[in-house]
N, C-alpha and C positions, 0 to 999 in steps of 0.2 A: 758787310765788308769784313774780313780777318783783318782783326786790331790785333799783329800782333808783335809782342817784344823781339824783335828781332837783333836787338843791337847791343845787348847787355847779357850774353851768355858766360855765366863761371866755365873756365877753363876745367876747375877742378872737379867741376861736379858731370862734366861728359861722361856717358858707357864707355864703354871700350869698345874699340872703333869708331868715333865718333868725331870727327875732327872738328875741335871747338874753335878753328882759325875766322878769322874776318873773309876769308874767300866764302864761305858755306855759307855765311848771312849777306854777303854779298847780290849773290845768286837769284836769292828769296826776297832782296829789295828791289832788283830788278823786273821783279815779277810782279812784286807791289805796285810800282810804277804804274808798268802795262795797265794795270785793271783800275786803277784810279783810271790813266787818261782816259781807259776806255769809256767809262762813268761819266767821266764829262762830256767828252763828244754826244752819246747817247742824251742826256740831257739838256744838254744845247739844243739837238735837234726837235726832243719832244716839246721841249715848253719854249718855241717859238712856233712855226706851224707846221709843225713833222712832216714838211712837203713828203707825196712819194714821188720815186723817180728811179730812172731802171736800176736796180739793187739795196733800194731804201730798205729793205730786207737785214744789210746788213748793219747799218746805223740803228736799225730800231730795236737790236739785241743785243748794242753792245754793254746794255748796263744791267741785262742779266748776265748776260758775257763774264764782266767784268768783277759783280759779285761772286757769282760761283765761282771765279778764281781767287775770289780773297777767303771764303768759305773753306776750299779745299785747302789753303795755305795755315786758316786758322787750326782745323783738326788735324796737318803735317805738324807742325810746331809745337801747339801747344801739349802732347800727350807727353814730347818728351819732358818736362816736370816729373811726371809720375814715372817713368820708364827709365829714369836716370837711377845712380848708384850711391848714395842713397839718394830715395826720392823724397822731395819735399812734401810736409803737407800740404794739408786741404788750406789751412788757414793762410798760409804763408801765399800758397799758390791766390787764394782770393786778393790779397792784399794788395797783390805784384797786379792782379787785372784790375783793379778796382781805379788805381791809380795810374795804370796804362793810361785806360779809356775815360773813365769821370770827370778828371778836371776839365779838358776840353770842350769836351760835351754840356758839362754846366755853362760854363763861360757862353759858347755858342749858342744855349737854350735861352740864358739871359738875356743876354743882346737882343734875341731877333725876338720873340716875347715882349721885350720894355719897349723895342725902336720899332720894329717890322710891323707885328701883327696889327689887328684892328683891336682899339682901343677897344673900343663894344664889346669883343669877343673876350679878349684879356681878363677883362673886370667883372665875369659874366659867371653865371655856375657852371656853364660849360668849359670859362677859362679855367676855374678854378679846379676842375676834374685834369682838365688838360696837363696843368703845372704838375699835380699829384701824383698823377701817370707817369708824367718824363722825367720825375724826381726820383722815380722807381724805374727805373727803364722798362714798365709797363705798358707803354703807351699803344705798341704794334698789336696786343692782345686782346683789344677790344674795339670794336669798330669805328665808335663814339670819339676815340682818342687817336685813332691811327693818323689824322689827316696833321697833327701836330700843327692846328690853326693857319695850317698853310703855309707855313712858312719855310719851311723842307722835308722835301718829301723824301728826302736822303736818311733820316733817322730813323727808320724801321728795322735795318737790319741791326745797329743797335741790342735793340730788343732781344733778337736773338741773337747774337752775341753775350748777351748778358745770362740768356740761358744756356749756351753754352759753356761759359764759365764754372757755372754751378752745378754744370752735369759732368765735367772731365771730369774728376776724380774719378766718378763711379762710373763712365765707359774707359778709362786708362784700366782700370781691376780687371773690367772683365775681359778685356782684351791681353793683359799682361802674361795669363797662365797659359789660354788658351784661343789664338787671338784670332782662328778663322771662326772657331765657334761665339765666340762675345760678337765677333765683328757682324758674322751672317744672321745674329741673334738681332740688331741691330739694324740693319739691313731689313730686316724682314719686318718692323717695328715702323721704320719710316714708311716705306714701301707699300705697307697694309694700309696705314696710313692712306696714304695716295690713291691708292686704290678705290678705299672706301669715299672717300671725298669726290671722285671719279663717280663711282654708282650707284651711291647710295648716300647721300650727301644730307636728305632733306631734313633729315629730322637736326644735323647740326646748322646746316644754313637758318632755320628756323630760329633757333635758341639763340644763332648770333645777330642775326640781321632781323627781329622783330619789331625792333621799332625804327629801324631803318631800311626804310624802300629804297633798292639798289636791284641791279638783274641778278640773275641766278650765275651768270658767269663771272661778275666782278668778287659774288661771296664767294664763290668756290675756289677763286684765284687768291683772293684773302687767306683764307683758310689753309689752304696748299702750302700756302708761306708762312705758317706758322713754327715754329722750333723742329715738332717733330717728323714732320712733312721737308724739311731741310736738315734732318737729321743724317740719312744717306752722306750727304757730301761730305761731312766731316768725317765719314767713317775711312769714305775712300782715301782720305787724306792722311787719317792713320793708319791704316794699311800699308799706303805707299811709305810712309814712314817706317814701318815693320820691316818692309821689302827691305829698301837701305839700309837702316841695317845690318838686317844680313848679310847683307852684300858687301858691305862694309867690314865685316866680320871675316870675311873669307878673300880679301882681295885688297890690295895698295890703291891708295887716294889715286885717282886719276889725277898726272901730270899736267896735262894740256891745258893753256887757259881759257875759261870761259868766252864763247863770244855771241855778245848781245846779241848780231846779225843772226845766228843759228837759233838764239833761243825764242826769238819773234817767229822765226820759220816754224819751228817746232807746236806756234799756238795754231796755227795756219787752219790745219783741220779742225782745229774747233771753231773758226770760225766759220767754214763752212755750213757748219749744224745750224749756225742763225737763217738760214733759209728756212728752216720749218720754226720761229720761233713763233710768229699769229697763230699756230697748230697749237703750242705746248702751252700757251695762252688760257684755250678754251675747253672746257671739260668735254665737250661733246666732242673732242678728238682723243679718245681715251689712251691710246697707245701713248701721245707724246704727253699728252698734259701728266701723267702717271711717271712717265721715266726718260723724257727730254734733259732734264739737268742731271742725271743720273751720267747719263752718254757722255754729256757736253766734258764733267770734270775727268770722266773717264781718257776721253783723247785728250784732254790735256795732260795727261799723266806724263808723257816722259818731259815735258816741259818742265815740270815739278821735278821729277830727278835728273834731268839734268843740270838743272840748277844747282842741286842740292851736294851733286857729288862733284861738280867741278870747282875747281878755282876762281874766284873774281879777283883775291888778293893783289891783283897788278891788271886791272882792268884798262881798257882804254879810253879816249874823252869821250864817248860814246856811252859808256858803261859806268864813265865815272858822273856823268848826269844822271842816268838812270837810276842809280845806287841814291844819290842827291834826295832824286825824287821819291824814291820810294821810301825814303826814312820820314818821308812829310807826305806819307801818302794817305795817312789819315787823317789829318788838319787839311789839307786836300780834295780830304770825302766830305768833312766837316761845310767850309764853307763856301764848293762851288756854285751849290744850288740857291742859296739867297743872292748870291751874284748874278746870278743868269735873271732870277726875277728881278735883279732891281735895274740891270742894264739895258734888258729889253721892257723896260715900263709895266710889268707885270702886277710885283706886289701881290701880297696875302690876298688880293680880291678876285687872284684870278683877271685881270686884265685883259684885252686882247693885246699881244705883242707887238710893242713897235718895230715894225721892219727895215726902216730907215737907214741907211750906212749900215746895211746887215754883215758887213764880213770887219767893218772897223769895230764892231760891235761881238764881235766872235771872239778879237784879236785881246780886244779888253777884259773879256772875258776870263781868257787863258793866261793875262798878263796877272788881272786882282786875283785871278785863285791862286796864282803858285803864288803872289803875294802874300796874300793872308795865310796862307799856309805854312812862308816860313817865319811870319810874324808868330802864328799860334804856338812852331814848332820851339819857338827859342824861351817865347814866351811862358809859356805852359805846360805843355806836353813834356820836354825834355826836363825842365828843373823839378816837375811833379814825379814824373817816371824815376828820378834819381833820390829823390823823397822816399817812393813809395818802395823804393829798391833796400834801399837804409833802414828800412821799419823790417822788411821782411828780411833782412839780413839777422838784425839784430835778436828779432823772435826766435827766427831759425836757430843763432845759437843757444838761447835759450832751452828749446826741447831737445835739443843734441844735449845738453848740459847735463848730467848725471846729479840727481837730486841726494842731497845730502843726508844720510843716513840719521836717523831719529834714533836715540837710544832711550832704551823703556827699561825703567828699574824692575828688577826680579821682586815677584811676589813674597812680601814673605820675608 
């Protein structure tokens, strides 16, 4: 999911062209939004009993759907840090993510860890690999750990996230001087990736899943989802990012206000693509399993700039929930999924779902997530994000600061 800062941009520190107005973050929360609910709907459906039924097709991708649109939002936003006039460092820029996304996410891990999981599991060596892993947002990189004891299966993308934090810098360089060649270099990096995972897989399926018996199709789908295999989508995102700019560079802010209604039309075709998504699924469909999410962020592209270069500054009640939602749309990601297990009877065992009052039970759903969501947001997220903003202010002017001349007596 892009975790990303959207709501604390320096006016001062924009390129030129770049309008650092509340309309431009506007845009990019309503889009957050989107890709949360979509996350939920998708998860609702899978972990009670993913009925199929004519078009189940499109429920059952809306939570890849959903990520690659916060993926592609993560690699739009986050380059410009480095892209900016001056751009910040590497340290500061870690600082600003560290406390975007951590504090939440512990809090979250805690909770459902001490209250949710199995006791057994918890207090166990396996717990104790488990805790160590998600203490490091390691946890999606090794098999053993990926299930995060059941208790959400939502903290994977996390993980990469956490690698992409620690990779901007050095894809923001390579792209800054010469950005079709960093980009296609890049490009060509995930992509191989994929490929190879695609045809020739065994020798790492092996190395990963050795002591775990699982199919050939669930490691290859594992593996695919790892950092650099979702590498691509971030790239496209800085790209599109590139584009605006220049476009921005050569042309007046668009006047007209955004409107939510156009910019849900505008996802339209990418939902479409969910029909092939059981294809992009399984490796013996090589074409989609290799470059399905590639596509997917691709038609979402003018959704992305349209967001990006229109106004929301004066949105309407429509856009002004949207906005709402999407500033809580990662406390949101955080805690739908232990919701959904614990109101259909589920629980870390894997339960069978209670069915019972199934749509009052949907309703409760949708009611405790945006709950706790803007519980975690007031609580946590927001006074931590403004912490972590304070530290990174503070450093920042520190390495701006011109270090004080030392004066060395003459020899002699």
């Amino acid at each position: 999911m892009g975790m990303t800062d959207t709501t604390s941009r320096d006016p001062a520190a924009a390129p030129v062209g770049v309008s650092p107005a509340r309309g431009f973050l506007g845009g990019l929360e309503m889009l957050r939004a989107v890709a949360a609910s979509a996350v939920v709907v998708d998860h609702t459906w899978a972990l009670t009993t993913s009925p199929h039924f004519q078009g189940y097709w499109l429920v059952e991708g809306l939570g890849e759907w959903g990520v690659s649109l916060f993926f592609l939002i993560s690699g739009f936003i986050l380059v410009d840090s480095f892209w900016n006039e001056p751009p910040v460092s590497a340290r500061v820029f870690w600082i600003r993510r560290v406390f975007r996304i951590a504090p939440a996410y512990y809090v979250n891990v805690a909770i459902l860890f001490l209250f949710f999981a199995s006791t057994s599991q918890v207090f166990s060596g396996q717990g104790i690999k488990q805790v160590a892993a998600s203490a490091t947002f390691t946890h999606w990189l090794f098999p053993n750990t990926a299930s995060s004891l059941n208790v959400n299966g939502a903290l994977w993308t996390l993980s990469i996230e956490m690698c992409l934090y620690l990779m901007m810098p050095l894809m923001a360089w390579s792209m800054r001087r010469r950005p079709w060649l960093g980009a296609g270099c890049m490009l060509a990096i995930g992509i191989g990736y994929r490929l190879w995972i695609t045809f020739d897989g065994n020798w790492l399926e092996h190395r990963y899943f050795e002591h775990s018996p699982v199919g050939s199709a669930t490691a290859r789908l594992f593996m695919q989802r790892q950092f650099i295999g979702v590498l691509p989508l971030f790239v496209i995102g800085m790209l599109l990012r590139r584009l605006v700019l220049r476009w921005q560079a050569a042309h007046d802010q668009p006047s007209a206000r955004l409107s939510p209604l156009l910019l849900v039309a505008l996802l339209i075709p990418s939902l479409a693509l969910l029909r092939f998504v059981e294809r992009a699924s399984d490796f013996h469909h090589p074409f989609f399993f290799t470059f399905y999410e590639l596509g997917l962020v691709t038609v979402m592209a003018p959704a992305l700039v349209y967001a990006a270069l229109w106004s929301a500054s004066s949105p309407s009640m429509s856009g002004r929930a949207l906005v709402w939602l999407g500033e809580r749309s990662y406390s949101l990601y955080l805690w739908h999924f232990p919701i959904i297990l614990a109101v259909f009877g589920r629980g870390p065992e894997v339960q069978p779902a209670n069915m019972r009052y199934f749509w009052v039970k949907v309703v409760a759903v949708a009611v405790l997530s945006v709950a706790a969501a803007a519980i975690s947001y007031a609580a946590i997220e927001r006074p931590a994000r403004t912490y972590g903003r304070r530290i990174a202010r503070r450093l920042g002017s520190s390495e701006r600061t011109p270090r004080a001349a030392v004066s060395v007596p003459a020899a002699g």
